[in-house]
Structure formats: structure tokens, C-alpha cells
N, C-alpha and C positions, 0 to 999 in steps of 0.2 A: 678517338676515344682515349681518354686519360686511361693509366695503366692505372691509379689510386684513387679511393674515393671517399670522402670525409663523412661524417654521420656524425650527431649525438647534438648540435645546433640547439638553440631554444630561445624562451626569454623566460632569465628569473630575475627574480629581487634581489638586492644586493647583498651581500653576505651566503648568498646559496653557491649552491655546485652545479659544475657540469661536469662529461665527461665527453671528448671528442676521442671518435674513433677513425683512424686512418688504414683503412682496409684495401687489401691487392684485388685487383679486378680480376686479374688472369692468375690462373692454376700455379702458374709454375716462378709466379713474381713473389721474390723473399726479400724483404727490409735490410736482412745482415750484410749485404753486402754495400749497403749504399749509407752513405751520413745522410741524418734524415731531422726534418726541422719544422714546427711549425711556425709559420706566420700569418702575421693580421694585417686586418687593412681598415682603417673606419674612412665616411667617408670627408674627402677633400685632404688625407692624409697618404703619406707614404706607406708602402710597403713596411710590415717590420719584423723583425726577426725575433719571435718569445722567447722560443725553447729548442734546442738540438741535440742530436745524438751522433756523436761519430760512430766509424766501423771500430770493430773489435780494436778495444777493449770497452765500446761502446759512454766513453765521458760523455757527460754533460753539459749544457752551457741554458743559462738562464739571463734574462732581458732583467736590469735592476729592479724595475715596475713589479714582477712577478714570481721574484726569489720567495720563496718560502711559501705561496700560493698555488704555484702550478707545480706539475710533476709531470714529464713524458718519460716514458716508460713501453715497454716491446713485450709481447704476450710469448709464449714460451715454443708453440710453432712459425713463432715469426714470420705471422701473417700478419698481424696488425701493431700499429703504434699509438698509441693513447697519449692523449694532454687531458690528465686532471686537472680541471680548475676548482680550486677551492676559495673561502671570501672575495665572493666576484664584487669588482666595483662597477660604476655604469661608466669607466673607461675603458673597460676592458670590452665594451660593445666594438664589435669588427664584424667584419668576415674572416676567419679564419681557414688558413691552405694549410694543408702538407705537402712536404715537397721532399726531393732524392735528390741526390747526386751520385756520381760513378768516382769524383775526381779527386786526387791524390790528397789535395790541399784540403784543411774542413774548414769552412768558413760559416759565418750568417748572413754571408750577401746575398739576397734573394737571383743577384742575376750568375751566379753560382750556380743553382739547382736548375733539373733542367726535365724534372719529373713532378707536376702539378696535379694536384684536384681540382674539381673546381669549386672547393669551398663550401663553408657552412657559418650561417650566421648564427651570432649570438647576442642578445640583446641585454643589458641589464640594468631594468631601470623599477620605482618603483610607483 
């Protein structure tokens, strides 16, 4: 059983929002210590890396596709990790993960993290 688990998935029309939520399964799993990232997958495509958060001081990094449209963002008992998406296009249709790392380096290589969900689609078409 994944330690994380993604919610807020849908289908809108383009130009709407979502909001993915990446939630700890177990009691005592806290976000701040781990660089945390979401990624997408659509199908017949790679792995890809949108949005991440390193550990303290917690920077960001955004995919060019999604600068100024998405935000990930950590809720204040850092329980959970949010990816707003806001003017969705129908490319931003994937499955999207959350994922952790422990490791010193922060990267967005997917084979980097080594903490998955299993994902939440989102569809946007109209």
C-alpha cells in the first residue's frame, strides 16, 4: 500500500480548474521532509515532471507547458500537497502522481522518487 494518495481528478473543459490533492495515508507521514513533485503521464507518452517542491526552504520548479497555470503548494499541518491547475488545456489530460523522495539531490527525474500514488486522472476536453 502506497504511503500517499492522490484525489481531486475530473473532467473539465478547457480553460476550468482543478485542484489535486496529495494526501499521507499513514498518521505519522509528514511531506517536509521529503522533495515532493507532481507528475503526468498521458497515454503512449513518457513520464513527466510538472511541478516540485524541495525540503526546506521548500523552492519551486515548474514544467514550461504550466508556468503560470499550475501552483503546488503544502497545507500548513503538512499533511497534504496540492497542484492547482488553473486554464486547463486538453493537453494537460494525463494521469497525474505524487511522488517523494528522501534524497539529498532534488531533481524531476521520476526514477528519483521512490514514494508514488497511484494516481488520478484528469481529462480536459470539450
Amino acid at each position: 500500500q502506497s504511503q500517499v494518495v492522490e484525489s481531486g481528478g475530473g473532467l473539465v473543459q478547457p480553460g476550468e480548474s482543478l485542484r489535486l490533492t496529495c494526501s499521507a495515508v499513514a498518521s505519522g507521514f509528514t511531506f517536509h521532509v521529503y522533495h515532493v513533485a507532481w507528475f503526468r503521464q498521458a497515454p503512449g507518452k513518457e513520464r513527466e515532471g510538472v511541478a516540485a517542491m524541495s525540503k526546506i526552504p521548500r523552492t519551486t520548479y515548474y514544467t514550461d507547458s504550466v508556468k503560470g497555470r499550475f501552483t503546488i503548494s503544502e497545507n500548513d499541518a503538512r499533511k497534504a500537497v496540492y497542484l492547482q491547475m488553473d486554464s486547463l488545456r486538453p493537453e494537460d489530460s494525463a494521469v497525474y502522481y505524487c511522488a517523494e523522495t528522501h534524497r539529498d539531490t532534488w531533481s524531476i527525474d521520476p526514477s528519483d522518487y521512490d514514494i508514488w500514488g497511484q494516481g488520478a486522472q484528469v481529462s480536459v476536453s470539450s
